[in-house]
N, C-alpha and C positions, 0 to 999 in steps of 0.2 A: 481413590483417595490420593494415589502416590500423583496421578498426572495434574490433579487439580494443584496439589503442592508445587509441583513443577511447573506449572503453569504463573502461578502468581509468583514464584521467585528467579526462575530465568527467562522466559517467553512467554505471551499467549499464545503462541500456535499451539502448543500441547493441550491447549483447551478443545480444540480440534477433537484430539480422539477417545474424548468425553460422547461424541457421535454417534458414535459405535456400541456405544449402550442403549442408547435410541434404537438401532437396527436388530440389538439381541431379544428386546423385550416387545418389542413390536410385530405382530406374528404376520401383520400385510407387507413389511419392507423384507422380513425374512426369506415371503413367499417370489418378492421381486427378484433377492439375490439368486434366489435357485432359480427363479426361470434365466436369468441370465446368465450364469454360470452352465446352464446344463445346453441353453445354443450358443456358446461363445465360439464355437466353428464359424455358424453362421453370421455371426456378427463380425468376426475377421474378415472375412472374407465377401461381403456388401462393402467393407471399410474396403478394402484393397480394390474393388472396383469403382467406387465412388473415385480414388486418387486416380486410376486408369483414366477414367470420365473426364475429370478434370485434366489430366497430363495432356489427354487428346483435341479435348476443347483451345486448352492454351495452344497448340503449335498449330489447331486449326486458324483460330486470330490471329496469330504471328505470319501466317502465310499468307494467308486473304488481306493483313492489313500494316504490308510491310513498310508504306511509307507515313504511317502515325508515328514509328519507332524511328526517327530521326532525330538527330540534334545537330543545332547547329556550334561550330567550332571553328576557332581562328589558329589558325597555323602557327606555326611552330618558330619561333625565331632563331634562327641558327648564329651562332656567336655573341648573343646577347649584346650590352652596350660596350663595346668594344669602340676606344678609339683609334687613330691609328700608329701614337705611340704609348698604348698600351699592351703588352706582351703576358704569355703565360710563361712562368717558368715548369723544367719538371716536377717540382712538388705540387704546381694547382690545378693538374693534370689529375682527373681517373685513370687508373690500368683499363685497358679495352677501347679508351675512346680515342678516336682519330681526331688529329687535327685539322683544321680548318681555319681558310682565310677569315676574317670577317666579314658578314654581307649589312648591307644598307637594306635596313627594314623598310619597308613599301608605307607609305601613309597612311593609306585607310586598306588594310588589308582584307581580302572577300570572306567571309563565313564559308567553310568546308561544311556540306551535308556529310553525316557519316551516321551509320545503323548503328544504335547503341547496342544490340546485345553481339555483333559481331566483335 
């Protein structure tokens, strides 16, 4: 009674564990929880090999099919649009980053192949 009240004045999910009455009166779902509870060893532990399965499976396709895992990528323009009397001062400077001249971006720059999961 208290969840069904609760249910229609804050949530329906509390209607949810209205369920659970279903499970107590029902003597074949009863019978389901105890066998499950009573090999939930075994059920762990299929579980933790099925992930092994899979862990093994994945890094087996990642190795046999390492040039599916490419993308292509355009290079990095170093000093942005910089002309050449434009200047940084110290304040539009990062800490750690070095300066550099500005370079003339290339026209139609090549696509770099590079491995995504590296």
């Amino acid at each position: 009674l208290i969840l069904s009240i609760v249910g229609l004045f804050m949530h329906p999910f509390f209607y949810s564990a209205l369920l659970f009455d279903v499970v107590v009166r029902e003597e074949t779902l009863q019978n389901v929880c105890k066998s499950v509870t009573k090999n939930i060893r075994s059920i762990i532990l299929t579980f933790f090999f099925a992930v092994i399965l899979v862990y093994v499976f994945a890094i087996l396709g990642y190795i046999l099919f390492q040039d599916d895992f490419l993308l292509d990528t355009s290079p990095a323009v170093v000093g942005g649009n910089m002309g050449p009397n434009d200047h940084c001062g110290p304040s539009d400077r990062s800490p750690g980053l070095v300066s550099q001249p500005p370079s003339q971006p290339s026209e139609d720059p090549e696509p770099v192949k590079e491995r995504s999961c590296d």
